[in-house]
C-alpha positions in Angstrom: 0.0 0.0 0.0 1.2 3.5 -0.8 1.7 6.2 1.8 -1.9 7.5 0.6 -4.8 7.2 2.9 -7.4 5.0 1.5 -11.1 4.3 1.2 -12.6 0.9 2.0 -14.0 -0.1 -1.6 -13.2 0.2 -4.7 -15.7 3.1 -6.2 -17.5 2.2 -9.7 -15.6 5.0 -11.4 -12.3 3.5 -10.8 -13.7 0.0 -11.4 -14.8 1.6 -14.9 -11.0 3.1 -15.2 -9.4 -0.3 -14.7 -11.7 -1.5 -17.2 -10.1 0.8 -19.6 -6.9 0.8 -18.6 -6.2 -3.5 -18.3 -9.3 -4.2 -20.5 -9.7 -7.0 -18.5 -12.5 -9.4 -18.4 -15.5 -9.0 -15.7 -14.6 -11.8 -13.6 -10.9 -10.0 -13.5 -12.2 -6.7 -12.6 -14.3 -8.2 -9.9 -11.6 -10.4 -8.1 -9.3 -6.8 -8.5 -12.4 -5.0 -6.8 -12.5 -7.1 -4.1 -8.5 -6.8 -3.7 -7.8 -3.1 -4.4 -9.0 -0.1 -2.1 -9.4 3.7 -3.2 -6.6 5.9 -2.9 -7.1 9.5 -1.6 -6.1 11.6 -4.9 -5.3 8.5 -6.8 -4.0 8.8 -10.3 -4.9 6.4 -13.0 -1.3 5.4 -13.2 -0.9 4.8 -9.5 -4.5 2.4 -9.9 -3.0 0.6 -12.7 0.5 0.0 -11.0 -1.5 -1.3 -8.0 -3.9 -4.0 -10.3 -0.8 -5.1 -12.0 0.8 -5.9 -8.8 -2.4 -7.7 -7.2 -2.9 -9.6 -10.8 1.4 -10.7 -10.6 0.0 -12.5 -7.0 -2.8 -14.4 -7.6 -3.6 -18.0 -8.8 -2.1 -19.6 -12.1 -5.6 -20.1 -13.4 -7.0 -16.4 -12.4 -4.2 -15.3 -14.1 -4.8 -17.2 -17.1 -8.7 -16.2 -17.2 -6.7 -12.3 -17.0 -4.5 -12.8 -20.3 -7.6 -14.7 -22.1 -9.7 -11.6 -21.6 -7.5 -9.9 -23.7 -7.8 -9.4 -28.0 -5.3 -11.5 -30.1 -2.5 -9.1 -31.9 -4.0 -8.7 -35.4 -7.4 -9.3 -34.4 -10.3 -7.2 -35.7 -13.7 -8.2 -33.8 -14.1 -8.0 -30.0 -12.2 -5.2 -29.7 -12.8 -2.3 -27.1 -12.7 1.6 -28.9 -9.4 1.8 -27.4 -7.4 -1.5 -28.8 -8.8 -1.1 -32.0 -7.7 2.3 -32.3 -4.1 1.2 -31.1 -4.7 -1.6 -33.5 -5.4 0.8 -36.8 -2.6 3.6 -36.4 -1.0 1.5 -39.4 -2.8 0.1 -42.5 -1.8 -3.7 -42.7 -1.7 -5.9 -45.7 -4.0 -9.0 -45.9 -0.9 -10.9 -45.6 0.5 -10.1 -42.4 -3.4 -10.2 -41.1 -2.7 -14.2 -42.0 0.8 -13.8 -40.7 -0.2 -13.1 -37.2 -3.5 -15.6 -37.4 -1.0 -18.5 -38.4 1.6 -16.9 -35.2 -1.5 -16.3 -32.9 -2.3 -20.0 -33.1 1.2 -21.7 -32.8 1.8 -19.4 -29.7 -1.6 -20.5 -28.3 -0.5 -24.3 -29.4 3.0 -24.2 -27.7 1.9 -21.9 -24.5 -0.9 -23.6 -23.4 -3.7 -21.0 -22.1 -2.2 -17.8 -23.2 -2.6 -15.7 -25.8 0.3 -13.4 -26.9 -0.1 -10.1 -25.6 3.0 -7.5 -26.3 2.6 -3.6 -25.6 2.7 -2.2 -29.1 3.6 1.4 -28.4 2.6 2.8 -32.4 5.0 -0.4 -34.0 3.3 -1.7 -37.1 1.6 -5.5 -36.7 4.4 -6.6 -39.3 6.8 -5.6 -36.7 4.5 -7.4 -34.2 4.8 -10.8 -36.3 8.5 -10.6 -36.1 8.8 -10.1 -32.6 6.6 -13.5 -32.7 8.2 -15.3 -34.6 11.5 -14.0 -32.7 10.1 -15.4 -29.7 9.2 -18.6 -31.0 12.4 -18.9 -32.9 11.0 -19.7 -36.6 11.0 -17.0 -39.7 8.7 -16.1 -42.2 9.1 -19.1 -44.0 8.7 -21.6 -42.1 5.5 -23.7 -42.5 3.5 -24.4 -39.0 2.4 -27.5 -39.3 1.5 -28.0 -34.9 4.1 -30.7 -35.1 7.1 -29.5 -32.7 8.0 -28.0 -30.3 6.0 -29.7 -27.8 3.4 -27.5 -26.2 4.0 -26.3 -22.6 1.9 -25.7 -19.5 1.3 -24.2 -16.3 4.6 -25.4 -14.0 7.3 -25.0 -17.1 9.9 -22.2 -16.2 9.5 -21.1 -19.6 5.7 -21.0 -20.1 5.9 -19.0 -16.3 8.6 -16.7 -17.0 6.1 -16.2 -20.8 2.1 -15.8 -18.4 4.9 -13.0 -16.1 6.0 -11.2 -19.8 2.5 -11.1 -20.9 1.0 -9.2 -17.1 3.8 -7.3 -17.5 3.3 -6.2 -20.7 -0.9 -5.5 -19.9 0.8 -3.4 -17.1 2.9 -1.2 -19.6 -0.4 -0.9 -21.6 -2.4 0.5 -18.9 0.6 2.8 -18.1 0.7 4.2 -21.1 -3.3 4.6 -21.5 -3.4 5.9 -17.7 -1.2 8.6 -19.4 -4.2 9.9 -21.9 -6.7 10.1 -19.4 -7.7 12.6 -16.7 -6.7 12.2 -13.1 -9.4 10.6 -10.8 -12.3 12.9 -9.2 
């Protein structure tokens, strides 16, 4: 807890800000509601900082139902006003629209549960696909056929250490939408 004094619940209007800031599904925004106490002059950067840090503590599984809340990278229904708008700074061909389908699903395949989630910060979805396929270790060419590497789970230091990137990333998200929006009544 920060220095701040704090309220006993978390008030609707900041349940609606970490709404927009982690675009988190309800049963995430509940469990953080339950966690998370106002903050006498709050910011919404302080609120996200705080979420991130409950969400890095709870259960493999509620942190799993966190990260499958969110849109796929490339993505174009489901989307809140906000991701598609990060989504659409850059016109992208049809081809790296099946790029990132073909990456979305052999990251999904080989981390079991997750869902790649990177904070974009105004890079084009081609860049995104190479940072994919960087992180998976194949190139353009290659032909995903589900075959190998073998899928990991929950327990693996490397599927961990990938759910602990993905939060962290969510968190540098919210930052950097906490920094476009006005500071808490």
């Amino acid at each position: 807890m920060s220095q701040a004094q704090t309220i006993e619940l978390l008030d609707p209007h900041s349940k609606d800000l970490l709404h927009v800031l982690l675009e988190a599904p309800l049963s995430s925004l509940e469990l953080l509601s339950a966690q998370l106490s106002n903050e006498i002059d709050e910011t919404p950067a302080s609120l996200a900082r705080r979420a991130i840090e409950a969400i890095h503590v709870w259960s493999t599984n509620e942190k799993v139902a966190f990260i499958q809340g969110h849109p796929r990278i490339g993505e174009k229904s489901n989307l809140s006003a906000l991701s598609a708008a990060e989504q659409a700074k850059y016109a992208t061909p049809p081809t790296v629209l099946k790029r990132l389908e073909v990456l979305n699903a052999e990251y999904e395949r080989r981390f079991e549960g997750l869902r790649y989630i990177t904070f974009v910060a105004g890079r084009t979805r081609a860049q995104i696909a190479e940072e994919m396929e960087q992180l998976m270790g194949i190139s353009p060419e290659d032909q995903l056929d589900g075959s190998s590497p073998k899928p990991l789970g929950p327990g693996d230091d490397l599927w961990e250490a990938e759910l602990k990137r993905a939060i962290g990333d969510i968190g540098r998200i919210a930052q950097d939408r906490a920094s476009k929006v006005q500071v808490l009544a």
